[in-house]
N, C-alpha and C positions, 0 to 999 in steps of 0.2 A: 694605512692605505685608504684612499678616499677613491671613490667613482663621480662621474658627474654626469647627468642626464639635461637636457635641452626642449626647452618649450618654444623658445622664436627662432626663426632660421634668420640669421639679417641679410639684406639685399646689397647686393655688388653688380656690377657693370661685368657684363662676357667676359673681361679682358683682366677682371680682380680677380684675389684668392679669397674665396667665403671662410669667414669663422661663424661659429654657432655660438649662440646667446645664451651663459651656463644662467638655469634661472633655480634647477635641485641638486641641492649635492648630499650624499651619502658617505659621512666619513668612518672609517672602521677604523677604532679605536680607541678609546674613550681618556689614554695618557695626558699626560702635559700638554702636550702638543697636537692631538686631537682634539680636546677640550678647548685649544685655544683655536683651532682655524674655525673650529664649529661658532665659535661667539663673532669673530671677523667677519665670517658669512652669511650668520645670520642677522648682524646690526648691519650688512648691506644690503636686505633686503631680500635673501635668498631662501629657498623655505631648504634646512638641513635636517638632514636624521643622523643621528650617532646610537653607533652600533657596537658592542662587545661584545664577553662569552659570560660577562655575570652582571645582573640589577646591581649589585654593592659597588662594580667598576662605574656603571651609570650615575649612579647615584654620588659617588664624589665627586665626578667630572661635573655635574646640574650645579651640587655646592662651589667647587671652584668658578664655576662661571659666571653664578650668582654672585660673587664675591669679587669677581672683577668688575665685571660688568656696575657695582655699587659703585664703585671705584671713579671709574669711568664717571658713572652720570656723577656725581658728587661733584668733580671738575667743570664737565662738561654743563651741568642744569644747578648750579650754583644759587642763580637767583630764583629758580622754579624746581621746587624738589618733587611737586606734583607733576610734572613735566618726565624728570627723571624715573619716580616709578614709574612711569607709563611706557620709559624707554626697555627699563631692563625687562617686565614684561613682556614684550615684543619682541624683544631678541632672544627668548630663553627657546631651547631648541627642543623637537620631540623623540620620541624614542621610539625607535623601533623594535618589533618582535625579536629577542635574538633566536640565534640560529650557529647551535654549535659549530656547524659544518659551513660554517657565510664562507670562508676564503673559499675552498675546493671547488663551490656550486656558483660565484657568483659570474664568472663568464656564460653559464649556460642561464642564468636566473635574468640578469639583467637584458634590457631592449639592446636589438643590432647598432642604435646611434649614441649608445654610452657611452660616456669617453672614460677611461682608467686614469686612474692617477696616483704614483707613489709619492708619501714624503720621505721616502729614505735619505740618510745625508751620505752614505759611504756604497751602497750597491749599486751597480749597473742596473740602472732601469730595463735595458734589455734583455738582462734576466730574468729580471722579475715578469716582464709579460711573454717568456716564452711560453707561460703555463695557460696562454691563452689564447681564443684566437682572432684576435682582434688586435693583431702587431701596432695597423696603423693609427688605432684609437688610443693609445696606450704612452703615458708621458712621461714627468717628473715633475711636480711640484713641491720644493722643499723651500717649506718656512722656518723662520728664525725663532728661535725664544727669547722672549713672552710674544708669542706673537700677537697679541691684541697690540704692543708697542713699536715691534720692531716692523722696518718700513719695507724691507728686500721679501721678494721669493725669488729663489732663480727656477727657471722654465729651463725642463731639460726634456732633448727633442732624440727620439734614437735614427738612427738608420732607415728606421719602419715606420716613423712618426711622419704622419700625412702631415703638409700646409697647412690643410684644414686645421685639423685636430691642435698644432701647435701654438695658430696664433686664435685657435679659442681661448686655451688655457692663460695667452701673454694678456688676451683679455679678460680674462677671471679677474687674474692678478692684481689689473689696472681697476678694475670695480670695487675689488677689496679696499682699494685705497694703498696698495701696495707697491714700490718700486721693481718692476721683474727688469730679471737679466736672461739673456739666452745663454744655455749652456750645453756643452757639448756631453754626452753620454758616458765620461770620464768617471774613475774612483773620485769621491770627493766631489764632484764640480768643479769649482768655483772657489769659494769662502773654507766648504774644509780641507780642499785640499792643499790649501798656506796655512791654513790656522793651526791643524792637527799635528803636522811636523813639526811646527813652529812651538806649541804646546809641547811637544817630546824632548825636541831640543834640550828647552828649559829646564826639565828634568834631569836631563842627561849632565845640562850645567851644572846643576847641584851636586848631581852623584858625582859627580868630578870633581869636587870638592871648591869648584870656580865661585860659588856664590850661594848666598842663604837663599831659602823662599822667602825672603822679605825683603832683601835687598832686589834682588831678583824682579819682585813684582814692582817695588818702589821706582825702579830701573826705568821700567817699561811705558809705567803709568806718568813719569815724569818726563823721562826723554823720549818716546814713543807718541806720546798722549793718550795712549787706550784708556779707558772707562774700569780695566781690571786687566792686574795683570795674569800670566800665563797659569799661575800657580790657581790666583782666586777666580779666573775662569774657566779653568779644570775641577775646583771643585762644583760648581755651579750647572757646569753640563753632566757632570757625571763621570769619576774615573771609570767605571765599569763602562761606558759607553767609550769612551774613548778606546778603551783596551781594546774593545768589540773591532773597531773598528782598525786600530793597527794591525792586532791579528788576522784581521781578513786582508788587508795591506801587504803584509809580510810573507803572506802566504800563496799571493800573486807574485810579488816581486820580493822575494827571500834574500837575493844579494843587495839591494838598495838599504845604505846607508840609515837614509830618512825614514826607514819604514823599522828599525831594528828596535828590538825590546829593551824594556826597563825591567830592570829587579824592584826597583824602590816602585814605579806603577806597580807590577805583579804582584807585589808583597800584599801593598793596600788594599789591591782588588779581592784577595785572596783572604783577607781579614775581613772582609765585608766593609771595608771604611773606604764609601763611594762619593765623599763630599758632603756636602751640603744635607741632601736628602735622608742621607744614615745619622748626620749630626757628629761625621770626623770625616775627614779625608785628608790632602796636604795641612790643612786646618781643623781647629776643633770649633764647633758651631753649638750653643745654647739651643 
């Protein structure tokens, strides 16, 4: 979960809707995916802090960022590599005090014109800030991984989500260098909520004995054109995320189809063989 606080208020006409100019943002979490909006935000100029509950979380999320961020300038400052240190310098983020108790205290900790912001891919944002009180400051921001690559965030707005507040965040987005989409305060959004059933599916194809994971993926990736198919983009996101996420699925809507369990997922989850990350999941990984 990330918060974002506001230095310039920008000017509009009586008759426009104002957004606020996010120029701090505060991301809590220091995973994959924290680690990467924190480096997006900070190489556009933004001053970030990243927040966990241990220095060791901090501290790999600094190295993965450094390591991208090399990455980056190596393409980007090719013929100036004194240029490039200079870049990843600049972008490395600071750290804040942590603070066992950050989630519980941060609505009463943070200034009244905060704006909240979850990246969840699969909860109702409106849940998430009923635990605060600040409905209409309180959004959706879910980025894609790797995010320093990937170009989408969808902007998801609840009920309770002011004007204001929404098309701050549609303009975060656009600073990031990011493409946003508006989304509705749906399971999923957007992108998982085709991609995830779609990803079960697949599964279910195999457990059905209709197709290999490799015909399967070659399937997809050849007549489809995706980039990976359903099998090697499950293991990449994470089977145990996925799980997470049907289960909470299934347990909204228990007679829907789409939402219904695997044994062959549950098996693997249950083995600890989560993809990519464990080094087995539908695939074995070096």
């Amino acid at each position: 979960m990330a918060f974002f606080t506001h230095q310039i208020r920008r000017g509009f006409s009586s008759s426009a809707v104002r957004s606020l100019v996010i120029k701090h943002v505060t991301i809590i979490g220091g995973g994959q995916m924290g680690a990467g909006i924190a480096q997006v935000a900070a190489s556009t100029g933004h001053t970030v802090a990243l927040v966990d509950t241990s220095d060791d979380i901090l501290k790999k999320s600094i190295k993965a960022i450094e390591g991208s961020l090399k990455r980056v300038a190596k393409k980007k400052f090719a013929d100036k590599p004194e240029a490039g240190e200079e870049f990843i310098q600049k972008a490395i983020v600071e750290n804040l005090k942590i603070k066992q108790d950050l989630f519980g205290r941060l609505d009463k900790l943070a200034p009244a014109h905060t704006i909240f912001a979850s990246n969840t891919s699969s909860l109702r944002i409106s849940e998430i800030a009923s635990s605060t009180n600040r409905l209409d400051r309180f959004g959706g921001l879910h980025f894609f991984n790797p995010v320093p690559m990937m170009k989408l965030v969808e902007v998801v707005g609840t009920s309770s989500t002011s004007q204001e507040t929404f098309d701050s965040l549609l303009n975060f987005g656009k600073v990031l260098g990011k493409t946003p989409v508006s989304c509705k305060d749906t399971p999923g959004f957007i992108v998982n909520r085709l991609l995830v059933p779609y990803n079960m599916e697949a599964i279910r194809l195999h457990e059905r004995g209709h197709g290999s994971k490799e015909d399967i993926d070659i399937a997809m990736k050849l007549g489809a054109g995706y980039p990976m198919g359903p099998f090697e983009l499950a293991d990449y996101v994470g089977l145990d995320v996925i799980k997470f996420i049907m289960d909470g699925w299934n347990a909204l809507e228990p007679d829907n189809p789409l939402f219904a369990q695997s044994e062959l997922l549950n098996k693997l989850v249950a083995e600890g063989k989560y993809g990519r990350k464990t080094g087995e999941g539908f695939y074995k990984y070096k």
